[in-house]
Each structure stands twice: as C-alpha cells, then as structure tokens.
C-alpha positions as MATLAB code, in Angstrom:
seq = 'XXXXXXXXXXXXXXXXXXXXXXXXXXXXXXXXXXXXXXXXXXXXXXXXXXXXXXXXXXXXXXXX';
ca = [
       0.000    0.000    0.000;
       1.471    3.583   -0.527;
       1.532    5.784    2.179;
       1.494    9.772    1.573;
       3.410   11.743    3.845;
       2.275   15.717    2.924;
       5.121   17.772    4.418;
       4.456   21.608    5.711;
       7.368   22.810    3.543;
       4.763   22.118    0.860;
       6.051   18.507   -0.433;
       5.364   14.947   -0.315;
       6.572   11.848    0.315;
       5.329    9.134   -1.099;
       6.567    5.135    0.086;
       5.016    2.716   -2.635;
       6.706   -0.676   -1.470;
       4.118   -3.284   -0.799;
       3.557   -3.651    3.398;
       4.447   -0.257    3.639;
       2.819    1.602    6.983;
       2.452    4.587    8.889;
       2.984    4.890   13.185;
       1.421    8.236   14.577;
       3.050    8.299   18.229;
       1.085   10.153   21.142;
       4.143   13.278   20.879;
       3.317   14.473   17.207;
       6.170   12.374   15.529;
       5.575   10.109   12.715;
       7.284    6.820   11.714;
       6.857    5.120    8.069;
       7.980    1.586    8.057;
       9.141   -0.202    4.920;
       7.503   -3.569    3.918;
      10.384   -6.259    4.251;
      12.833   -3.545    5.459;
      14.222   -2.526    8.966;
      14.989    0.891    7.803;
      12.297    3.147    9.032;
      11.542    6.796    8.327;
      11.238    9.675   10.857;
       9.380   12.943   11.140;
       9.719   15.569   13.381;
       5.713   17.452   14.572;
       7.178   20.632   12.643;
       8.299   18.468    9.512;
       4.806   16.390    8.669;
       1.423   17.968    8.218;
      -0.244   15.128    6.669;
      -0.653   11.228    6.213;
      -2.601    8.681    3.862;
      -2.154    5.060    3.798;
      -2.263    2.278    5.888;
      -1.738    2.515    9.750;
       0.206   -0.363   11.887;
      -2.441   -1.880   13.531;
      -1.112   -3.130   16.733;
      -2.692   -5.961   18.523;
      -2.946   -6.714   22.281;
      -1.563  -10.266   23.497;
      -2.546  -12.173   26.084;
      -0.113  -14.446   27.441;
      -2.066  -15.498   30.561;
];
C-alpha cells in the first residue's frame, strides 16, 4: 500500500513498497515503516502535516 506523507514545507513523500505503513506516536512524531525492510523513516511534529495510507495496527496479546 502507498503511504502519503504531505510535508508543511509544501512537499510529499510518497513510500510505494508493498507492506508499507504509517505509526502516529502520542508526541506528534511520525514513523513510516518499509515492507520487508528494517529501515524506518522519521518525522519531526514541525516536519509532517499530513498522512494517507495504511496505519500499523497493533494488537494486544494475552499471554495469561
């Protein structure tokens, strides 16, 4: 899935890799991992004003 970062410079980035996802953390900064890669992308609150795609879902695990 591509995920559309919209910058507030004015720009985009755009990730287009299949698996590719977006992590919103609770302080404003945003993380775009790679399908099948450990690299991972980074944006500041001040850098990102925008994102479409799909979101990690994370799941809860019980391990009783």
């Amino acid at each position: 899935m591509t995920v559309k970062v919209t910058l507030c410079a004015g720009g985009t980035d755009q990730f287009m890799r299949f698996g590719d996802v977006y992590i919103k953390h609770p302080d404003g900064t945003l993380d775009v991992a790679r399908g099948g890669a450990k690299h991972t992308y980074h944006y500041a609150p001040e850098e990102w004003a925008d994102v479409e795609g799909d979101q990690k879902k994370f799941t809860k695990r019980f391990w009783g």
